[in-house]
Structures are given as structure tokens and as C-alpha cells.
C-alpha positions in Angstrom: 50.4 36.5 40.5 53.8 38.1 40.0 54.5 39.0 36.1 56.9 36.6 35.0 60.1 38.2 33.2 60.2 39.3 29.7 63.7 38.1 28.8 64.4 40.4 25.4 68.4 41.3 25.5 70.0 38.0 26.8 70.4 36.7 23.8 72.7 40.5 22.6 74.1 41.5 25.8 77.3 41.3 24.5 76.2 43.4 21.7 74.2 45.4 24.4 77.3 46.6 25.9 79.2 47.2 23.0 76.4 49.0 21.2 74.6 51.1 23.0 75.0 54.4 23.5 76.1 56.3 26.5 73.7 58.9 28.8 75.2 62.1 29.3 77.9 62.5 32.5 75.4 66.0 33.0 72.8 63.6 34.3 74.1 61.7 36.8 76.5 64.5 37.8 72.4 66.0 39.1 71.1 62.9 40.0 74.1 63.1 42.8 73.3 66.5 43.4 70.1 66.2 44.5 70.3 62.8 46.1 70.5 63.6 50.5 73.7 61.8 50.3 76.0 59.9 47.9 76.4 56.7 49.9 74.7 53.9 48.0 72.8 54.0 44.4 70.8 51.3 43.0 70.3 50.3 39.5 67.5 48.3 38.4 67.3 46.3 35.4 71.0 47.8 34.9 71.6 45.5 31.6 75.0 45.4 31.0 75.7 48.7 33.5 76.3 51.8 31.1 74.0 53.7 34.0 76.1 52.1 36.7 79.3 52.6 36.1 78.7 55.9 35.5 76.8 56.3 39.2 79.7 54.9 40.7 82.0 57.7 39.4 79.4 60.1 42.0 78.2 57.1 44.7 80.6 55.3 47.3 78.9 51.8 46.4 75.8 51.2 43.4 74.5 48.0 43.2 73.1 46.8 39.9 70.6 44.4 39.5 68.9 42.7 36.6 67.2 39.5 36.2 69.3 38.4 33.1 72.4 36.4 34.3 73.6 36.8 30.4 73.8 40.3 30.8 75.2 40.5 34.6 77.6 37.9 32.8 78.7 40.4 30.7 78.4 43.5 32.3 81.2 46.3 32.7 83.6 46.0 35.8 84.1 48.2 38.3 85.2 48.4 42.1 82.3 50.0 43.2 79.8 48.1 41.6 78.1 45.4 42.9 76.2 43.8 40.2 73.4 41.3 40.9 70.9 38.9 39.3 67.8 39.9 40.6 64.7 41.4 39.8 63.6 45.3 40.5 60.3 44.1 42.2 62.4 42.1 44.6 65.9 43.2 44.9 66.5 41.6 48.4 68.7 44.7 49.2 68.0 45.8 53.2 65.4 48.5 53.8 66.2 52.2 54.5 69.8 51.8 52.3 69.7 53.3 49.2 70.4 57.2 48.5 68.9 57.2 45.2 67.4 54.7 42.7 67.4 54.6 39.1 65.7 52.6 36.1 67.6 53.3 32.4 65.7 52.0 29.8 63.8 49.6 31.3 61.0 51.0 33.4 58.5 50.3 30.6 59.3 46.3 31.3 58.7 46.6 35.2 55.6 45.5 37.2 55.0 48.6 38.8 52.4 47.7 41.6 55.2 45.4 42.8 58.3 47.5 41.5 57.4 51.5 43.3 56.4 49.5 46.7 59.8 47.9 46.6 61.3 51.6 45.8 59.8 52.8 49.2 61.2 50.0 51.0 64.8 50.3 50.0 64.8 54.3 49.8 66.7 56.4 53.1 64.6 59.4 53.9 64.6 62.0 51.0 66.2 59.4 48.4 65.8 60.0 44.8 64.2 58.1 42.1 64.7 58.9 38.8 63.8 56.9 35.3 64.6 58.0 31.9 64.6 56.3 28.2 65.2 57.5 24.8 63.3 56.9 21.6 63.9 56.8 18.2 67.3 58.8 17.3 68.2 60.9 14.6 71.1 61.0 12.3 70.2 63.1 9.1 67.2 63.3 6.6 67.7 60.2 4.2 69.4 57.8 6.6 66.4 58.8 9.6 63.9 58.0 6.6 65.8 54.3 5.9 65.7 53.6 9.5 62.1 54.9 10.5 60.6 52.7 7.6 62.8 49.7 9.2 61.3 50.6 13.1 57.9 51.1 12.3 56.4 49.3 8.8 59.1 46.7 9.0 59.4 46.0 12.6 56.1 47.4 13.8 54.3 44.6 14.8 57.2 42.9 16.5 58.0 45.1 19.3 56.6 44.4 22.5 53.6 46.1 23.7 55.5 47.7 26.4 57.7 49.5 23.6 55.1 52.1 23.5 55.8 53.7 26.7 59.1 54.3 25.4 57.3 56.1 22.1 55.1 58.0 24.7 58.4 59.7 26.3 56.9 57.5 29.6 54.0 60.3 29.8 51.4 57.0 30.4 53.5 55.1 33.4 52.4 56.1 36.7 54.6 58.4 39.2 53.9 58.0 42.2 56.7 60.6 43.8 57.0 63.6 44.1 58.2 64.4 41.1 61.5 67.1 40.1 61.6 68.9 36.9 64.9 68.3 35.7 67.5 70.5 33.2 67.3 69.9 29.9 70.2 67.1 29.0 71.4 65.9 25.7 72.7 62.5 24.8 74.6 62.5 21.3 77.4 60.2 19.8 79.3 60.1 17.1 79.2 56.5 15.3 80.5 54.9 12.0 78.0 52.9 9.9 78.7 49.6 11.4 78.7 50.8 15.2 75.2 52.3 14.7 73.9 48.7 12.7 75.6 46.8 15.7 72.9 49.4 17.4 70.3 48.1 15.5 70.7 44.9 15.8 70.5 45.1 19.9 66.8 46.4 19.3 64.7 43.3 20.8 61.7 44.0 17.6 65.0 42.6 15.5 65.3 39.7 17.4 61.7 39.3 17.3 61.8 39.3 13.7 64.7 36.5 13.0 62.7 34.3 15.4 59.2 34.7 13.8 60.4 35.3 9.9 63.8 33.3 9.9 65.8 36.2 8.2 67.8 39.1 9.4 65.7 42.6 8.6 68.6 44.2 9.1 70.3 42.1 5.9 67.2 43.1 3.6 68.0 47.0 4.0 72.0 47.0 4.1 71.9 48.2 0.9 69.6 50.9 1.2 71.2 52.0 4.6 74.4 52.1 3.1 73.3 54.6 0.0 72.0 56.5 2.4 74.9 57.0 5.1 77.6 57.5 2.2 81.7 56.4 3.1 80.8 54.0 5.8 83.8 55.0 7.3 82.7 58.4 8.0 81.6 59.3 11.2 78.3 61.2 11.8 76.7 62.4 15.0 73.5 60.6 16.0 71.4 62.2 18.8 68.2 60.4 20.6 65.4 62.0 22.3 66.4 61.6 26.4 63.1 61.3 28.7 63.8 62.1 32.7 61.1 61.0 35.2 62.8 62.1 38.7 60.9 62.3 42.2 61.6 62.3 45.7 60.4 59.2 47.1 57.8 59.7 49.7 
């Protein structure tokens, strides 16, 4: 019996794409690299298309799926991008057409018996797959100590059992390709105090939270948050641990 969606952003992708943070142009300037052409990309579960937009600036077409109409809805424009409601185990793209094929943030939520076969199908010869994530970032001693408390005593039993993957840099999720070491990347911003709470409130153990409890988490810690940062007009770099599974499908 198919796994039935786990709808957990819908309800923020308009915060999604406003909020979240950006993966490095590095990456995808190598994922083109070692892709056998740069014809056609695919992105599953793209969200609102922060990974798609930036394949399209190395891929003729990418075509972004995710089986979210709220977040297609609000997903970035572009020319090159074709963006889709669909899900990654059955993307209803034509066999043999896709260059490379990548999963940001998401892989944890897939069904992967269904999902890698589906890879197979729409990858040309030598394509690419690649997934990557990032955990838990870092900002600086006392605001990293306000916001760990928040993601794991506070919100610890309302994130999704699938959240752990994420935690687990992806180690525990199968591969079946053959799989590429890549170069080391970084992915770092530079955020105000409100940007990076309009972060925290895209995380789907918040939303968990307000559902189950009937209050904001985010409310009960302002203050402490805010002692911590300083001039919340001051802007501080923030930098999250970035996790790259790449293969060559096979």
C-alpha cells in the first residue's frame, strides 16, 4: 500500500520561501559538473524551489515537483522551471529524460522502495542523483544554547519520526548508487533576529506544537532569544551542518 503523504510545510510555504536559507552556488555549480549532460534536472519534493532555481542557472529545463499544491502555489518563478504537483515516487515524467536528479531536504519524508525505482526509470545513462540536508545550525554560544533547548526538550517529542534521519546526517537511509564523495561545501548566511525566528517558525515540530498545545513555543522564549542575540537589528552569521549523498545511478 503506497505511503500516504506527510503534508508538514503547506500550511508555511510562504514562510518556507521567505525563510529558508539558501544552499551554496559551489554545489550545484558540481552537481552540473558531473552530470553527462546539462539538459534536464529534476527536483523532487522541491518545496518552494530554493534547489531549483538555482539548477536552472546550470540545466537547459529542471522540473520541480512536490505533492503540496500550497507550496508549488507559492514557489519562485523562473523560465526554466517547470514546477509540478506531483509526488517523487510517481513523478509521471517520461523514462530515460533526466540528466541528474536531486532531493533537498526532503529525502528523509520519501518512500524509498517506491521513490529509488522511480529514480532509475527517469535517469539517462550516467545521470546523477544527489540528496543533501542540513541539521541544526549554529549562530554563537548563548543564542545556540536558547535554541537547542527550544529543538530538543521543548520540541522534542513533536517532530516527526522521520526528523531523525536528518539528525543522523542521512547515514541510516539506504543508497542504492554508486555513490561520489563530494568536496567539502559550506552553507552560511547572515540574518537579523526576526529573519532567523521567521526560520524557526517554518520548522514543522513548531507547527506540531500550536496544533497539539494551542500556544506559539516560539512566543514563550522571545524573551530569552532576544537577551541572547543582543540589538536585534544586528546581523550575525549563522552556518548549518550541509549533508551530500551523491551517486551515479545505475
Amino acid at each position: 500500500m503506497p505511503q500516504q503523504f506527510k503534508d508538514h510545510f503547506s500550511q508555511v510555504s510562504q514562510a518556507y520561501r521567505a525563510f529558508r536559507p539558501d544552499y551554496p552556488e559551489e554545489l550545484f555549480q558540481w552537481l552540473a559538473e558531473i552530470s553527462p549532460r546539462r539538459e534536464a534536472a529534476l527536483d523532487c519534493g522541491c518545496g518552494t524551489g530554493q534547489a531549483s532555481v538555482a539548477l536552472a542557472r546550470h540545466f537547459a529545463t529542471v522540473c520541480a515537483l512536490d505533492p503540496s499544491a500550497d507550496q508549488i502555489r507559492n514557489a519562485t518563478p523562473d523560465e526554466k522551471v517547470s514546477y509540478l504537483v506531483a509526488p517523487a515516487e510517481a513523478t509521471g515524467l517520461p523514462s530515460a529524460s533526466q540528466d541528474l536528479v536531486i532531493v533537498a531536504q526532503a529525502l528523509h519524508w520519501f518512500d524509498l522502495d517506491r521513490f529509488y525505482p522511480e529514480v532509475r526509470r527517469v535517469a539517462r545513462e550516467d545521470a546523477v542523483f544527489a540528496a543533501f540536508s542540513y541539521g541544526l545550525m549554529t549562530v554563537g554560544q548563548r543564542v545556540d544554547e536558547v535554541i537547542g533547548h527550544l529543538y530538543r526538550e521543548v520540541l522534542g517529542d513533536y517532530w516527526p519520526p522521520e526528523r531523525r534521519h536528518v539528525d543522523e546526517g542521512y547515514k541510516t537511509l539506504p543508497f542504492p548508487f554508486r555513490e561520489l564523495t563530494p568536496p567539502p561545501f559550506s552553507m552560511t548566511a547572515a540574518w537579523r533576529l526576526d529573519h532567523l525566528v521567521g526560520y524557526l517558525a517554518t520548522w514543522s515540530a513548531v507547527k506540531e506544537f500550536k496544533t497539539k498545545m494551542g500556544e506559539d513555543p516560539l512566543a514563550a522564549m522571545e524573551a530569552e532569544l532576544r537577551d541572547a542575540w543582543g540589538d536585534p537589528e544586528e546581523t550575525k552569521p549563522i552556518a548549518w551542518p550541509l549533508v551530500i549523498r551523491a551517486g551515479r545511478i545505475n
